[in-house]
Every structure is written in C-alpha cells, then in structure tokens.
N, C-alpha and C positions, 0 to 999 in steps of 0.2 A: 572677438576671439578670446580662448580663454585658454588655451593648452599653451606652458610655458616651454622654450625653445629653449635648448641647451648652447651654451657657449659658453669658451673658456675664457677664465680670468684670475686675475691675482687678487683680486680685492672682494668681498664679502658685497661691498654695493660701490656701483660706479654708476653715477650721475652726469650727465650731459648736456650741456645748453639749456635747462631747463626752465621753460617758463610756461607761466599761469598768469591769465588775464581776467576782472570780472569787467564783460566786456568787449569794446573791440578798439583798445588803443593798437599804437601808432609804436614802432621799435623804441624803447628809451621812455616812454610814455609813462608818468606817473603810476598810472593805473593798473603798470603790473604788479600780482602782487610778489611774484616769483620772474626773474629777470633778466634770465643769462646763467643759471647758477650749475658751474660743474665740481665735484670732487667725488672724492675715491674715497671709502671706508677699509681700510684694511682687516681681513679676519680675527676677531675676538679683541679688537679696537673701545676702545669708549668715546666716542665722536660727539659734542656740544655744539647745537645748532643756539648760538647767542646772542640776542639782540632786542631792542627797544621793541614795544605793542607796533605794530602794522608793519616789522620788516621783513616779513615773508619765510620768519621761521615754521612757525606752527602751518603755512599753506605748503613749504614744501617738507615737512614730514608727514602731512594726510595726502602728499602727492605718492610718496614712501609708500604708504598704506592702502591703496588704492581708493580712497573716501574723496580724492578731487581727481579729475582727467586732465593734466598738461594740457595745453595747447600747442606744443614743441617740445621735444627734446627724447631724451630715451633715459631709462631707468635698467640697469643691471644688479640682480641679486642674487649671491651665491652661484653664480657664473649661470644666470638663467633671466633671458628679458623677460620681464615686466610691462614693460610698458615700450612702445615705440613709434613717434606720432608717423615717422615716414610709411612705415610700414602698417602704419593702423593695428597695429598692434596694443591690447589692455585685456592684462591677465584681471578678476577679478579679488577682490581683497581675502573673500575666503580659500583663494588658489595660492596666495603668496607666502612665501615660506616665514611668515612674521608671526608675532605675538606682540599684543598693544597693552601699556599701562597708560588709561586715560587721567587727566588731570584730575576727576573724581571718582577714578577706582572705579566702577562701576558692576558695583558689589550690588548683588541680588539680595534684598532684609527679607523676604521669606524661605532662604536657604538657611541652611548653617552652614559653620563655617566648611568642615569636608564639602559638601556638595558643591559648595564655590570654589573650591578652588579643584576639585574632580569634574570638574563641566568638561573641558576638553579632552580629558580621558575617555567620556562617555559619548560627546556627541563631536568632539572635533577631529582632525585631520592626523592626532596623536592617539585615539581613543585604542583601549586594551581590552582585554577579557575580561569578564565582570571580575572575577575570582584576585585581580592582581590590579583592582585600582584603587580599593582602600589600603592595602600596604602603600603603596607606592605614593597617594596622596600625603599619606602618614610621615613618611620620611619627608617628601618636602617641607610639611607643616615643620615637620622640627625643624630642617636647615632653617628653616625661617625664625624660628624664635616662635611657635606657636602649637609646641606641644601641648598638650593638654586642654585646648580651646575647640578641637574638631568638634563637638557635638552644641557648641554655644550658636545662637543664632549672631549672623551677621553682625547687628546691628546692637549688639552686648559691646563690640568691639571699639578700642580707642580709634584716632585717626592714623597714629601710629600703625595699630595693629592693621587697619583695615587695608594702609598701603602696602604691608607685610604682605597678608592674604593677596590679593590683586596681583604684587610681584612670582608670590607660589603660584598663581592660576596660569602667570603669563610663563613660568619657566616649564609648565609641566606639559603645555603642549610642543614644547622640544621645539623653539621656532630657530631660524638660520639666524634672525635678526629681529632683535627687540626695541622696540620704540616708546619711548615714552614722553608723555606730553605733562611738562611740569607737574609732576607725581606730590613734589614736597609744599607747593605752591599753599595750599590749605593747612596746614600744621604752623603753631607758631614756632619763633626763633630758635629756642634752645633746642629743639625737638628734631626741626631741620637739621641742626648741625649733625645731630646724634644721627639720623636715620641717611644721610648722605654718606657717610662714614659708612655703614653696614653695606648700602646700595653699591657703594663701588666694591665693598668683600666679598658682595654675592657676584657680584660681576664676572669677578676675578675669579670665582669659585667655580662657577658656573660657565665662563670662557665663551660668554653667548657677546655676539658680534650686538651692539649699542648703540642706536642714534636718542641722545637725550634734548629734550627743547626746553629754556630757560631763559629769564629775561636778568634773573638773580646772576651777579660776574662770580661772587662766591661759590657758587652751586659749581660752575662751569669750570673756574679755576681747581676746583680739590677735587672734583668728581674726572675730569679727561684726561685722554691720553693727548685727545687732539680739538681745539676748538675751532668751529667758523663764524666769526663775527660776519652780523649779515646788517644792513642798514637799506631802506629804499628798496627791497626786493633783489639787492648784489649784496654778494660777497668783498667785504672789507678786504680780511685778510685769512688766513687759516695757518693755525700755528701749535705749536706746545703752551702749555698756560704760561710757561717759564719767558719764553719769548715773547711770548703776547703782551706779556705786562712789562719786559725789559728793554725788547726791540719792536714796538710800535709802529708798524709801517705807515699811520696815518694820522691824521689829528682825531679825527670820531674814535679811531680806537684808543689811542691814548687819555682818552677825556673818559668814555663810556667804562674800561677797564680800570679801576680803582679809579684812586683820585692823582692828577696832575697839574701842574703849572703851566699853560700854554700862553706864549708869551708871542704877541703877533711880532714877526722877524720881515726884512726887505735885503735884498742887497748881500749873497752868498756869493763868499769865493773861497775855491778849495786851497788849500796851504796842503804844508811837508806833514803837518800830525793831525789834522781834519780838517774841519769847514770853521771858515768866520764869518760870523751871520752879525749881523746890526739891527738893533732896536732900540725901540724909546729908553729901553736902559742904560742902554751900553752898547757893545761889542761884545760878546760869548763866543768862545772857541768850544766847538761841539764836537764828538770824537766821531760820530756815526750820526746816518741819513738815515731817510726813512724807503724812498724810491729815486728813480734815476736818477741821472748825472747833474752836479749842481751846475745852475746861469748866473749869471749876475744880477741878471731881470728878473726873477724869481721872488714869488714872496712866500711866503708859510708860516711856523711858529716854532720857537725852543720850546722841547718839552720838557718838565724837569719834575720830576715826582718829590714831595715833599717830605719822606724820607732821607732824602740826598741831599740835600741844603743843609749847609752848616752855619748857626746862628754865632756871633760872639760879641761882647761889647767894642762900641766902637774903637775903641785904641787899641784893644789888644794887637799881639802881634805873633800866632803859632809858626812853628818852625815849616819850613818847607812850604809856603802855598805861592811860591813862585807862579806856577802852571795852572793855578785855580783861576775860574770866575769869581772877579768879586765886584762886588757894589754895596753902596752904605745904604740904609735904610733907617724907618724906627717902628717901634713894635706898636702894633697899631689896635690888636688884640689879642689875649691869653686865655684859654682854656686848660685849667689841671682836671686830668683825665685817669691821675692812678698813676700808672705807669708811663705816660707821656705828657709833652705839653703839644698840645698844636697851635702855634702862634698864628699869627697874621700881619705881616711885615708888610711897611706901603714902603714904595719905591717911586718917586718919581712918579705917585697917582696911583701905579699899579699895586693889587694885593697880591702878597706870595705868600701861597699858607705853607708852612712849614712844621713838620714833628720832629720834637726835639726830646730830649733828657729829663725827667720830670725835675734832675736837682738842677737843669739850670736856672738862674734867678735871670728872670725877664717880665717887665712889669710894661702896660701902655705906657707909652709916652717913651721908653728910655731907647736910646740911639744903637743900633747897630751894626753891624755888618754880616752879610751874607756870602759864604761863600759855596761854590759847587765845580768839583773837579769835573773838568773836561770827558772822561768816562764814563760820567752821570746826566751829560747835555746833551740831549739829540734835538736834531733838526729836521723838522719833516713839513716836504713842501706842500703847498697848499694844493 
C-alpha cells in the first residue's frame, strides 16, 4: 500500500515498538538490529539518534526513510502513517514527506552546482514551473553560503561546500522531516566544528523537523534539542544534552558521553541527604541515582566526571569540605594540556582521571587528596 492515511498528532514523527530483525531471532535476540524502539519527535525539534557502530541507529533512521521494512511496530509522520506492520501498511520512501542528507552527499559530478541542488524542484514531489526554479534555487544557494558557485561543476566543490549544496537540495524540496546520516562524518576536525555550527542555524532558520545519526557525543551534544542514546538495538535513555551528560541514567551512558570515572559500588542505602554506596575506596555519599528505588543487595557504579574532582596536596586543609568525598591518593600521571592538566590519581589500585587548573603544581609520585562534593557523585545501578 502506498496512499498515506491521515491521523492526528502532536508530534512531527511518533515511533512505536519498533523493531528490525536480519533474520529470524527470538524477542531480546542479539540479532535485532532495531529492538523495541519508541519516541516522539516534536515539530521543528533537532532529534540525535547517538550511539556506538551496530546499535541500531543508522537501521532505524532508513526505517524513517522507508529504505528498510520494520518487522513490527508503526511509524507516524506529520500526523500521517507510514508505516504499520499490523495493518500492513508501507508508504513508499518517495511518498514520505522526508528529505535525506546521506553520509556522502550524494552529489551528481556531471551536474553543476544549480542543477543539484534544483533536481527536486524539477522532478520531485516539491517541483515548480520552469520559469521560478532558478530564482528560487538561487536564494537557497545563498542561504547557503554558496552564491556565486551555481554554474561551477559539482565536483570543483570542497567537502565543505558539497555538504552546503546536499543540505540546499534537501531543503528545497520543502520535506516535513529531514534526515540526515552523519553528513560531517568525512570532513576533518576543525571543519566539523565550523559546519555543525551553521547546520543547526539553518536548522533553526529553516524550522524543518530533524532526525540527525552520529556516533561523534560532540556532534550530538551542540547540534540537539533532544538526544537518544541507543546501544544493542534499545534505547539507553533520551534526554537534553544537558541532562545527558549531568544526570546519566545509566553506566553505558555515562561512560559513552564524555569522559567519566565509574567506580564499581555494592551495598546502597538511602540516608536524609542521598544515597551511601561502598567501594574499594571508601564510602561516597551521592546526591542522585540514576533509575529506581535503591536495595542494599544492589550493585552498580559512582559516577563521577573528572571535571568535578578536586585535587590538593595531601595536608592541606580548605575551609568547609565537611560534606565532601574524600580519599587520599598519589598522582600517578600529568598531562600539561594548555589550559588544563588532566591528572591520573591511583587510589587504592584504582585510576581516577582528573582535570584540573593548569597552575596547579602536581608532579607523579607526590601524594594527594581528592575530593568531590556530594552534588557531583551519582550513583547508578547496574
């Protein structure tokens, strides 16, 4: 079937149970590579599918696109299904109100630049009167940053520009919903920065609803409104970048999002001002958990970003750290970084990397102490 069905909703795409098998596993099965997976995109959203090579980002955004068939679940876009296994229902991909930026552009080198990025004006689902699609190409190329390059062939273009042009092609057929499959992935570092930066101004410009796929936490962190860490084909968690990296509901996410200290814990019980967890180090009072209610039988990890650790020689003595974690250690390695140091403190065996002040003086071998206020120790079970 291919005629899409009207139905109302609040959300630009709403996702359901979704899963994709290659295959014929078993519920829970390795082998899906898509798992269970539901959420909601809200309209004109910037939505980050984030996660390691084979966790079922990139199969469920060609699920998006109609380029793979679900095995289960349903797909809603722009209040109109897509896809719906009970009903046998699958619109096809040139029916569906989308526009795709593939990881290689997939830029035509015998066009120029105009005629690439005018393709959908002329033969797709957005196409206009001949008379009103070189204007109309012409101002996108500008939003773009790429006035003056309409008559250059394709393939005169940087990588830069070519992902420019790809973005013009994909904005100009007016889709509900834009996908893109790590677009920055080919360009090196400094360049990514820069052109991430622009991606989310045209985003914003442009008010076009966003599902982006990336394995980069950077990309995912400055480019979204909203990210879903995916791992094994599920859904981690889905949050704000802000929360994602400050309330970690899980160990994979707190490890996989920047860098963290996860420190194996046994033995939680909730007190009057948070949780007291036990480990090879110590005792750590943790102000916040990561999921349900804590047991005493329970194990998991302190997470503790290495940001938040505060280094000082061992004697010293700063005012107020009553309420602090602390434990001695000695600096076990120094990296001068510029503007930081990032140490390496062993504890009791354990390393705890640590960023610090670049004027603090810390050298291997000398003793210290570590400390991390309780508002900076989470605990999340295993």
């Amino acid at each position: 079937m291919s005629n899409m069905s009207a139905q109302p909703t609040a959300s630009s795409i709403t996702i359901h149970e979704l899963r994709k098998s290659y295959g014929r596993p078993r519920a829970g099965d390795p082998s899906y590579a898509v798992d269970g997976v539901s959420f909601e995109v809200p309209k004109g959203q910037f939505v980050t599918l984030l996660g390691p090579s084979g966790c079922g980002k990139t199969t469920t955004l060609r699920c998006l696109a109609g380029l793979e068939q679900p095995d289960s679940g349903r797909i809603v876009m722009a209040g109109r299904t897509v896809f719906d296994a009970g009903q046998r229902h699958q619109v096809r991909t040139e029916e569906r109100p989308i526009a795709m930026v593939p990881q290689h552009y997939g830029i035509w080198p015998h066009m120029t630049v105009l005629d690439n990025a005018a393709f959908p004006l002329r033969h797709g689902r957005a196409r206009k009167g001949q008379q009103n699609i070189k204007q109309r190409t012409l101002e996108m190329l500008d939003q773009v940053g790429l006035s003056g390059f309409a008559d250059r062939w394709a393939t005169q273009l940087s990588g830069g520009q070519q992902q420019r042009l790809a973005l013009a092609r994909a904005l100009l057929s007016e889709p509900e919903v834009l996908l893109l499959d790590e677009p920055l992935s080919n360009l090196d570092a400094k360049l990514r920065v820069k052109l991430r930066m622009e991606l989310r101004a045209f985003q914003e410009q442009f008010g076009v609803t966003s599902v982006y796929v990336t394995h980069d936490q950077a990309e995912a962190l400055a480019l979204s409104d909203t990210v879903v860490v995916m791992n094994g084909g599920r859904i981690e968690q889905i949050d704000s970048p802000e929360r994602l990296y400050q309330q970690p509901r899980t160990s994979f996410v707190a490890d996989f999002i920047g860098s963290a200290n996860l420190i194996p814990a046994r033995h939680v019980s909730e007190v009057s001002n948070g949780f007291l967890v036990q480990t090879d180090l110590g005792a750590f009072l943790c102000a916040s958990r990561g999921q349900q209610k804590a047991t005493s039988s329970e194990t998991g990890h302190v997470c503790i970003r290495p940001e938040n650790v505060e280094v000082h020689p061992l004697h010293s003595s700063p005012a107020n750290v009553a309420d602090h974690n602390e434990i001695a250690g000695v600096v076990a390695g120094a990296e001068f970084l510029g503007d930081r140091l990032e140490l390496l403190v062993d504890v009791k065996g354990t390393r705890l990397t640590v960023t610090a002040s670049a004027g603090l003086s810390a050298r291997t071998g000398d003793p210290v102490v570590v400390r991390v206020q309780p508002a900076h120790t989470r605990y999340l079970a295993s």
